[in-house]
Backbone and ligand atoms as CSV (ligand in chain L), in Angstrom:
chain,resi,resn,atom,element,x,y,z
A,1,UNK,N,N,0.846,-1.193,0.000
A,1,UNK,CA,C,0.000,0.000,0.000
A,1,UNK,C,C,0.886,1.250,0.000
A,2,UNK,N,N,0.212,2.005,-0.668
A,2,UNK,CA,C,1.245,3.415,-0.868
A,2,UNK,C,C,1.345,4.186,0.441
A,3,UNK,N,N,1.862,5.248,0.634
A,3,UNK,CA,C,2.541,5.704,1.852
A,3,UNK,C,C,0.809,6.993,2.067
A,4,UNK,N,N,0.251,7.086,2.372
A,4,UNK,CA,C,-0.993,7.846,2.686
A,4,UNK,C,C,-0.942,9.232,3.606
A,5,UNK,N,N,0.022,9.247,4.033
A,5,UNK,CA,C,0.931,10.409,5.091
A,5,UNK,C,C,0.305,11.385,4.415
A,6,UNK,N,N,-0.356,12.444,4.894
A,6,UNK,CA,C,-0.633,14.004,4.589
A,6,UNK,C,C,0.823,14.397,4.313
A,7,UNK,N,N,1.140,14.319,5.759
A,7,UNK,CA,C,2.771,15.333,5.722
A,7,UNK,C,C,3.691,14.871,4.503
A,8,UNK,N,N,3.668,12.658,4.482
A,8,UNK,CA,C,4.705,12.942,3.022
A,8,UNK,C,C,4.353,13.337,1.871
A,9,UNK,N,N,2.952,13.214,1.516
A,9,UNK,CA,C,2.990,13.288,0.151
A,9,UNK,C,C,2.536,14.975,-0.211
A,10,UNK,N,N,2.646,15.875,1.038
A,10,UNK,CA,C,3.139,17.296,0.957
A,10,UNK,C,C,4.511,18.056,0.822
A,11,UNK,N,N,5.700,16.678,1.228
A,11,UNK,CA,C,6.491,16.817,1.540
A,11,UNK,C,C,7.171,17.683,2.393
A,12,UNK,N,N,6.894,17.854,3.786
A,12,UNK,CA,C,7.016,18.533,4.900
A,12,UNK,C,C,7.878,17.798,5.883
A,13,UNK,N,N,8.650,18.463,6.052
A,13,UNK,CA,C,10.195,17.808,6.795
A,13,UNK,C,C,9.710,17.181,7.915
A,14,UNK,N,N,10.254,16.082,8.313
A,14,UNK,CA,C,9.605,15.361,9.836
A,14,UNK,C,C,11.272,15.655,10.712
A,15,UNK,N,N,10.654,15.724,11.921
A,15,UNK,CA,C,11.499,15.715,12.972
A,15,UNK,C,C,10.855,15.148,14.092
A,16,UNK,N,N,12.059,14.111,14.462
A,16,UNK,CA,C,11.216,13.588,14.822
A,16,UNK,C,C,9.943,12.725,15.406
A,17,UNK,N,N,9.971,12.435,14.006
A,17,UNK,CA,C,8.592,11.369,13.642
A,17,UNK,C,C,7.167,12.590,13.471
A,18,UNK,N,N,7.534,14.135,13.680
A,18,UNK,CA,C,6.393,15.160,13.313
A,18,UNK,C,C,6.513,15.732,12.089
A,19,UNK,N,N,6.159,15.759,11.120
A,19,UNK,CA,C,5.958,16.788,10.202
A,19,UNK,C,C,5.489,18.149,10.613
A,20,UNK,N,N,6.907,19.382,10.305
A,20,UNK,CA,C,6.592,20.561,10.760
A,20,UNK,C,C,7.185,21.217,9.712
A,21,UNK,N,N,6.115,22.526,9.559
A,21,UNK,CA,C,6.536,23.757,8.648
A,21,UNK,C,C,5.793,24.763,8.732
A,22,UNK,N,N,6.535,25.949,8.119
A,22,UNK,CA,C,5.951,27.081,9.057
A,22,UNK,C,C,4.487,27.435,9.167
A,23,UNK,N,N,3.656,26.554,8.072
A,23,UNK,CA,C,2.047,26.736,8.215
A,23,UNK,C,C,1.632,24.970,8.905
A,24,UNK,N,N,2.234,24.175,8.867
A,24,UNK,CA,C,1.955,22.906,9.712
A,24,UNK,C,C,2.861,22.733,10.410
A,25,UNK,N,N,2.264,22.490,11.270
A,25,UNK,CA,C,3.134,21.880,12.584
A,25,UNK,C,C,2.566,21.112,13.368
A,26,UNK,N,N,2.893,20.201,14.055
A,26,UNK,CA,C,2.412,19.027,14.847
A,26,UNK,C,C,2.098,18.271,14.741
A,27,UNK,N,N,1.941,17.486,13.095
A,27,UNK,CA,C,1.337,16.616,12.485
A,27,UNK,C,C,1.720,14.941,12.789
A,28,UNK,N,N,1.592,14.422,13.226
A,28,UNK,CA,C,2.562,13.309,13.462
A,28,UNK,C,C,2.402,12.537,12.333
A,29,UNK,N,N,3.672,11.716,11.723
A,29,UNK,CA,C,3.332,11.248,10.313
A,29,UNK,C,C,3.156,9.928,10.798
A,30,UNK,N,N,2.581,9.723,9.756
A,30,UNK,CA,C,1.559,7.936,9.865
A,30,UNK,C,C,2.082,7.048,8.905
A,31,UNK,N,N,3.451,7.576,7.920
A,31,UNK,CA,C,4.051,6.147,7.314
A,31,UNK,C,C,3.504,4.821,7.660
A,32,UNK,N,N,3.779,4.766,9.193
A,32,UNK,CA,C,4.224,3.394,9.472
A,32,UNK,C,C,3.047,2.586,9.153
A,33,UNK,N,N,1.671,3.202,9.306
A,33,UNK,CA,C,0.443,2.579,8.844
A,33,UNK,C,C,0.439,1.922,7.954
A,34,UNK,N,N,1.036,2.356,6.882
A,34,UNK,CA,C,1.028,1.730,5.232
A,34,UNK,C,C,2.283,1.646,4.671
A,35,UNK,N,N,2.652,1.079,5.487
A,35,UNK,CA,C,4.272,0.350,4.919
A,35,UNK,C,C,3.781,-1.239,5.855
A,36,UNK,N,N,3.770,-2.318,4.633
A,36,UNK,CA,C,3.608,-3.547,4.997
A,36,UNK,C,C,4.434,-4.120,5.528
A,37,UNK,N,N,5.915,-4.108,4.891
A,37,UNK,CA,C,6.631,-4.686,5.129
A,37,UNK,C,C,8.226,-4.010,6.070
A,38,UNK,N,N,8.745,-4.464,6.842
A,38,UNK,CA,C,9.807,-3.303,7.389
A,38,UNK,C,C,10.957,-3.695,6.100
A,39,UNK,N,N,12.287,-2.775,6.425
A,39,UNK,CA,C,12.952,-2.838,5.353
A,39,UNK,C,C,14.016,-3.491,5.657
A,40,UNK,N,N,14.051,-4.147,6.792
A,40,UNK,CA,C,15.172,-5.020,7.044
A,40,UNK,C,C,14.775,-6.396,6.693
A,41,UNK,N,N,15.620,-7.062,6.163
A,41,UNK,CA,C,15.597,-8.671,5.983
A,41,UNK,C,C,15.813,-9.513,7.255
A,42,UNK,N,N,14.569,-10.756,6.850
A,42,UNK,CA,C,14.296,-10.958,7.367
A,42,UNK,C,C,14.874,-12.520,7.368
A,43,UNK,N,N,15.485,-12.557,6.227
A,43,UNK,CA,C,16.002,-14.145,6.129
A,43,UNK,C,C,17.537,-13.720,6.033
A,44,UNK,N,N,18.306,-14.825,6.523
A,44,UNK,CA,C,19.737,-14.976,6.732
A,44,UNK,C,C,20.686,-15.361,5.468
A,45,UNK,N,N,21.271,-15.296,4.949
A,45,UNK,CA,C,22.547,-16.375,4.324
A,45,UNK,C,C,23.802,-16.196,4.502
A,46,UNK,N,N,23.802,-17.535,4.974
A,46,UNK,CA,C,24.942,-17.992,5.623
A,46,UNK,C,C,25.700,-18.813,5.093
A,47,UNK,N,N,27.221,-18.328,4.162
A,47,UNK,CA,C,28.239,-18.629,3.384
A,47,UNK,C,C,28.316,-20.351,4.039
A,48,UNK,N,N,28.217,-21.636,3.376
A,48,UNK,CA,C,29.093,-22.595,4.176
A,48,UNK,C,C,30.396,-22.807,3.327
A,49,UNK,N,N,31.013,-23.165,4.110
A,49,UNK,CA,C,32.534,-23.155,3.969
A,49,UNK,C,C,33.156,-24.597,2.722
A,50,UNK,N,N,33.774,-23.813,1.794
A,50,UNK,CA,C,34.393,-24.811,0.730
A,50,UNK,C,C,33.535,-24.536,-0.307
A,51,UNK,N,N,32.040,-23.968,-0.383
A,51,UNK,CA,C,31.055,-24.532,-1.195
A,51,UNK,C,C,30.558,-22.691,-1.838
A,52,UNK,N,N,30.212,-22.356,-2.870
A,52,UNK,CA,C,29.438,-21.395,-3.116
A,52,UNK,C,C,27.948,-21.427,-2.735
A,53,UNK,N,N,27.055,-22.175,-1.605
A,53,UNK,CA,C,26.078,-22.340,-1.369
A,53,UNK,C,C,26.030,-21.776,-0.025
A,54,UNK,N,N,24.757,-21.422,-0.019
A,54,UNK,CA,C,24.218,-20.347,1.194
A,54,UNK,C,C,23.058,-20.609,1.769
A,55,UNK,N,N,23.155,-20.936,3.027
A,55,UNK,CA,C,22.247,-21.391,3.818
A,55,UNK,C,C,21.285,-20.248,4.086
A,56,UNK,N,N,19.680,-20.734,4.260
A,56,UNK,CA,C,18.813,-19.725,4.369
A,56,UNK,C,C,18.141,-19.827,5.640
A,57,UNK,N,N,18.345,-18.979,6.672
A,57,UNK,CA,C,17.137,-19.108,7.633
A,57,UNK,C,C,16.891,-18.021,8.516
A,58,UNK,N,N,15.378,-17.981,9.115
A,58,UNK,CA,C,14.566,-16.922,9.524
A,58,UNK,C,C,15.743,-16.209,10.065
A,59,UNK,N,N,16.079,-14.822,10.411
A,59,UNK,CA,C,16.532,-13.860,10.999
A,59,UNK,C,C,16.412,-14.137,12.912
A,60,UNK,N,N,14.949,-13.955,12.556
A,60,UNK,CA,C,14.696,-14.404,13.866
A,60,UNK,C,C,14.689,-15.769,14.918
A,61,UNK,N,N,14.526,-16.350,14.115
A,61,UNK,CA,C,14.281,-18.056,14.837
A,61,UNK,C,C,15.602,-18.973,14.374
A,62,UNK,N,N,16.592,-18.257,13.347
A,62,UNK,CA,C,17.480,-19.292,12.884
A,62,UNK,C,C,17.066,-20.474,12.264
A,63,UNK,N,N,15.559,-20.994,12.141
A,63,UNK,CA,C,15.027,-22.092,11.515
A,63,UNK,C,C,15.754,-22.238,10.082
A,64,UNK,N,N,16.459,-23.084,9.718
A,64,UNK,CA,C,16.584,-23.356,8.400
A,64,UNK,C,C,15.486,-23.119,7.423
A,65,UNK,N,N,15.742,-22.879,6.234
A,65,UNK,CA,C,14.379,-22.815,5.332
A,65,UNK,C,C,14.436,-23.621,3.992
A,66,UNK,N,N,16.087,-23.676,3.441
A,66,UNK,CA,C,16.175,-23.556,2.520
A,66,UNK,C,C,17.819,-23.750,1.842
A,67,UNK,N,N,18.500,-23.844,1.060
A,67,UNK,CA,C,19.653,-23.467,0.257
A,67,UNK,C,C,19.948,-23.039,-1.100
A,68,UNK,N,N,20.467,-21.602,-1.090
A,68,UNK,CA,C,20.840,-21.032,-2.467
A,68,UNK,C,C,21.812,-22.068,-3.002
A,69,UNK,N,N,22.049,-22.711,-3.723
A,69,UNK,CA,C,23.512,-22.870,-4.439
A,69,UNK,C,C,23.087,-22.794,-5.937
A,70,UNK,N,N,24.259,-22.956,-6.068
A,70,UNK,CA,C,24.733,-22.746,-7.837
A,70,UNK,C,C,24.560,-24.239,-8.583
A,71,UNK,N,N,24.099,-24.496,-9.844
A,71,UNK,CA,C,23.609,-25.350,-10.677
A,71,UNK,C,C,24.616,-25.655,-11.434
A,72,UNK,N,N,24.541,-26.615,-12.278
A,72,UNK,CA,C,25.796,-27.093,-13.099
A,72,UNK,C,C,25.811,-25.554,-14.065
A,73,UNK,N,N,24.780,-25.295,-14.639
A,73,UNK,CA,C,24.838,-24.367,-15.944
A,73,UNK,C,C,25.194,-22.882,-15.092
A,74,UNK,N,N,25.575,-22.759,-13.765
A,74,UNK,CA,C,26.208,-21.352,-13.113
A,74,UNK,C,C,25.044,-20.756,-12.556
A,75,UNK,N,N,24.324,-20.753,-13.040
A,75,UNK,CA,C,23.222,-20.203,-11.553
A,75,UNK,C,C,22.597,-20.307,-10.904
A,76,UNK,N,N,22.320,-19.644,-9.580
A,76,UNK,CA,C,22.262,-19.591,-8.744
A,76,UNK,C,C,20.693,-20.298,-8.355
A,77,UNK,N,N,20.357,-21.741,-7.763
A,77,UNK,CA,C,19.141,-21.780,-7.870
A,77,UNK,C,C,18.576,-22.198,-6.125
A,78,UNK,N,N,16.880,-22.391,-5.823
A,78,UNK,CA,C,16.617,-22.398,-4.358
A,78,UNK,C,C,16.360,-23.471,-4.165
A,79,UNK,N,N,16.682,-24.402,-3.421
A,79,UNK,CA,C,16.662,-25.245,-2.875
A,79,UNK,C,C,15.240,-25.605,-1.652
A,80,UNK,N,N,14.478,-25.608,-1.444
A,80,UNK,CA,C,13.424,-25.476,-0.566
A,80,UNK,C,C,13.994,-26.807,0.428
A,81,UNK,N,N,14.602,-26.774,1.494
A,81,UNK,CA,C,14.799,-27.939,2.604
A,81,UNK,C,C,12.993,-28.122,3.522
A,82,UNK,N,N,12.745,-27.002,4.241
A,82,UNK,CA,C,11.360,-27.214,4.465
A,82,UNK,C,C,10.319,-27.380,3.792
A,83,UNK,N,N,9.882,-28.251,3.555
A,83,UNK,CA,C,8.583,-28.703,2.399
A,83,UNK,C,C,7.626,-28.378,3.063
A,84,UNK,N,N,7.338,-28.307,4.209
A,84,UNK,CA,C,5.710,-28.659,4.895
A,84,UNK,C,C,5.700,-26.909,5.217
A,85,UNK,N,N,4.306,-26.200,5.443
A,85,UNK,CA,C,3.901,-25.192,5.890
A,85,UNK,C,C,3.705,-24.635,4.731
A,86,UNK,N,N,3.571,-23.315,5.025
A,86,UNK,CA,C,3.208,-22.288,3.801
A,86,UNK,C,C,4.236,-21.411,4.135
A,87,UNK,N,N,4.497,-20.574,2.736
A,87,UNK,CA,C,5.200,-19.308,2.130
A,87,UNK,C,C,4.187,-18.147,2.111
A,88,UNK,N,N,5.107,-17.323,2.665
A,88,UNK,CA,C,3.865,-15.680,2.219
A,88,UNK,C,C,5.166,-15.353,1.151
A,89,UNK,N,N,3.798,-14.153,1.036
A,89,UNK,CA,C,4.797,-13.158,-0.278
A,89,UNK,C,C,6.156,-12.620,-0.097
A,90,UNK,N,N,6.641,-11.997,1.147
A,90,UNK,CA,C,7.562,-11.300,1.306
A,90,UNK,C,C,8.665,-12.276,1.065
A,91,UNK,N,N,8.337,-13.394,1.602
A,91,UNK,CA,C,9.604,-15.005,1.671
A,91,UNK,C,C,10.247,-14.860,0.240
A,92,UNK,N,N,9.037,-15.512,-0.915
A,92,UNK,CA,C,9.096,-15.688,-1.878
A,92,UNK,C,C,9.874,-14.500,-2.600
A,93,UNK,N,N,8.934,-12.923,-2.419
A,93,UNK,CA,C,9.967,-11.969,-3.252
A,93,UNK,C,C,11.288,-11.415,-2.863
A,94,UNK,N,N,11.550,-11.601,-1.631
A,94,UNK,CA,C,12.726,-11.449,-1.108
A,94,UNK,C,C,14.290,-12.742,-1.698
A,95,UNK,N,N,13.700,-13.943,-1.216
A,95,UNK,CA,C,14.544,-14.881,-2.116
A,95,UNK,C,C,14.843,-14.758,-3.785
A,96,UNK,N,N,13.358,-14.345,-3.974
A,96,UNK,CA,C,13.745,-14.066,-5.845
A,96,UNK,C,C,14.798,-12.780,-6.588
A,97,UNK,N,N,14.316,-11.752,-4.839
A,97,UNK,CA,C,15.918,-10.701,-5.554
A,97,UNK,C,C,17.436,-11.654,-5.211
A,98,UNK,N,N,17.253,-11.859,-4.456
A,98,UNK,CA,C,18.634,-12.290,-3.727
A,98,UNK,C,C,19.140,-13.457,-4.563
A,99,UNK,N,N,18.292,-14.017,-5.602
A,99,UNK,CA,C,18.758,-15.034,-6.356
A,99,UNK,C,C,18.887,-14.079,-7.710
A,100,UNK,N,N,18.323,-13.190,-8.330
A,100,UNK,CA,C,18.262,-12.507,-8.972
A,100,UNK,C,C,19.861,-11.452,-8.786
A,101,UNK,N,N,20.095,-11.071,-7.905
A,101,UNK,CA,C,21.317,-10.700,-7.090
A,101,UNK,C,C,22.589,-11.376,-7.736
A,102,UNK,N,N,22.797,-12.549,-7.181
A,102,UNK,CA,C,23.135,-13.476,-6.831
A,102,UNK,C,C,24.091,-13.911,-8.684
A,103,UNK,N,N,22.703,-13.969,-9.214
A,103,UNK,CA,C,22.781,-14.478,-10.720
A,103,UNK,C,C,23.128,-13.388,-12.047
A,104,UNK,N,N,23.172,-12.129,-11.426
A,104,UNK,CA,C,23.610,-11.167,-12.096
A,104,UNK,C,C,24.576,-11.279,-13.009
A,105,UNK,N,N,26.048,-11.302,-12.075
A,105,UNK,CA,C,26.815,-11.139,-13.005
A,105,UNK,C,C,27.587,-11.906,-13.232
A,106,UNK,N,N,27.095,-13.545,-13.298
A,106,UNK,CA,C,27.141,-14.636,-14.289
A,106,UNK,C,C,26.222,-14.456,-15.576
A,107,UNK,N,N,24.827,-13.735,-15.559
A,107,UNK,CA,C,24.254,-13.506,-16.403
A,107,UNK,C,C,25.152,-12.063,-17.561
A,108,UNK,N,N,25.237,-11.631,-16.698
A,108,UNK,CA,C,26.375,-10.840,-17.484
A,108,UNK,C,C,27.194,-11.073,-18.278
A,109,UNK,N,N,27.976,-11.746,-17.456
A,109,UNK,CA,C,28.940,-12.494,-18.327
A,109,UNK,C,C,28.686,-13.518,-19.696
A,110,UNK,N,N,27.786,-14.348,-19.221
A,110,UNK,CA,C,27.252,-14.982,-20.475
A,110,UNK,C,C,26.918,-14.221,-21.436
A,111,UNK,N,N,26.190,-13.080,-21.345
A,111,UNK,CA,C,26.003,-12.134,-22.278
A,111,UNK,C,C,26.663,-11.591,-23.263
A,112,UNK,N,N,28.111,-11.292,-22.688
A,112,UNK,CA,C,29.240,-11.035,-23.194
A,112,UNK,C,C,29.754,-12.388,-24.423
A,113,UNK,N,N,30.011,-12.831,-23.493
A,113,UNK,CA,C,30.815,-14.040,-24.372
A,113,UNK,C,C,29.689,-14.322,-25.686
A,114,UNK,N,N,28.475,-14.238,-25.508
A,114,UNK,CA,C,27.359,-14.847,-26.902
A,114,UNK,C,C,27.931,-13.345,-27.720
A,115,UNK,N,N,27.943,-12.237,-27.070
A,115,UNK,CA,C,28.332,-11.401,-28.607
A,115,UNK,C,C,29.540,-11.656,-28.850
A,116,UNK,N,N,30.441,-11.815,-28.072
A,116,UNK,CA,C,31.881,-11.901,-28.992
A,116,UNK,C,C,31.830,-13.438,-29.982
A,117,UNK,N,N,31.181,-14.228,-29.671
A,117,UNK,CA,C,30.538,-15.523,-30.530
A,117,UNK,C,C,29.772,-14.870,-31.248
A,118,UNK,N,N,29.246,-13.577,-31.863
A,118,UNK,CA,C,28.110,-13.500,-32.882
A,118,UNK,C,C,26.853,-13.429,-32.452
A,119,UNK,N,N,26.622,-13.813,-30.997
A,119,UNK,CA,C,25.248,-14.495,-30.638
A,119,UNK,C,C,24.818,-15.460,-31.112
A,120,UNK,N,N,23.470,-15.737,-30.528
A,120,UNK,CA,C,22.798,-16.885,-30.545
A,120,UNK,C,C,22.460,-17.106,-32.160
A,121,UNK,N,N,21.974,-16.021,-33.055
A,121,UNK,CA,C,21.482,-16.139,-34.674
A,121,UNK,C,C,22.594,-16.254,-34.957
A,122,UNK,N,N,24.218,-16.390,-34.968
A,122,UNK,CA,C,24.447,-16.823,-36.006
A,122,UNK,C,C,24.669,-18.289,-36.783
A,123,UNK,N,N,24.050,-18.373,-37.794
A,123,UNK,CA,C,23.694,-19.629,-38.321
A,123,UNK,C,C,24.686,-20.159,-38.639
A,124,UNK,N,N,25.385,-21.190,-38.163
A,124,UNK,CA,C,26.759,-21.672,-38.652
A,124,UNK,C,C,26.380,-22.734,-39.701
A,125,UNK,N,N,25.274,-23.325,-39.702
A,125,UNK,CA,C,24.983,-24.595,-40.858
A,125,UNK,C,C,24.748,-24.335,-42.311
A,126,UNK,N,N,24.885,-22.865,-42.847
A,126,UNK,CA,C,24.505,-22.428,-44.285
A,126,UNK,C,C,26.201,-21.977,-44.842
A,127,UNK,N,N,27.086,-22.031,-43.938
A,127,UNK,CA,C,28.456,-21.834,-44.732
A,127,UNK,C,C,29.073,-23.135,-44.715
L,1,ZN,ZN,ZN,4.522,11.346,6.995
């Protein structure tokens, strides 16, 4: 949900936590109402040792969830260790940057190398 604040979307300096200016003052801003999610992460990864794979679990509870590692073809894919329960949204879109992250700049790179090859069209079977 979008941010609904009088004061932000007037843009009136908070101090605070008040939005004040020289015709408002005292306003207390109400962000926090409509911000769903906080902006700290909430899931862990944790390098294990020898391996490019990264252990995933709650912030808070340390529960395992899961493992990032890397695939034969280089990227980076999720591993789901807990099968049973449910996923909310934040789980899901949070893991998909961090694999997205993650897979960048191997994707990059591949990129590179297909143009200095010509790319993918060029037809090598007609010469
Ligand atoms: Zn505000």
């Amino acid at each position: 949900m979008n941010n609904q604040c009088d004061g932000c979307i007037r843009g009136i300096p908070v101090v605070n936590g008040v939005h004040r200016d020289a015709q408002y003052f005292g306003m207390v801003c109400s962000k926090e109402r409509y911000t769903e999610e906080p902006k700290m992460s909430r899931l862990q990864y944790i390098p294990q040792e020898g391996t490019s794979t990264l252990q995933v679990t709650m912030a808070g509870s340390g529960l395992v969830v899961g493992e990032l590692y890397r695939e034969v073809d280089g990227f980076y894919v999720l591993d789901l260790i807990r099968k049973q329960g449910y996923l909310p949204s934040w789980y899901l879109l949070e893991l998909g940057h961090k694999l997205e992250e993650l897979n960048k700049e191997w994707a990059e790179q591949i990129d590179r190398d297909l143009k200095r090859l010509g790319g993918l069209n060029n037809d090598s079977t007609t010469t």
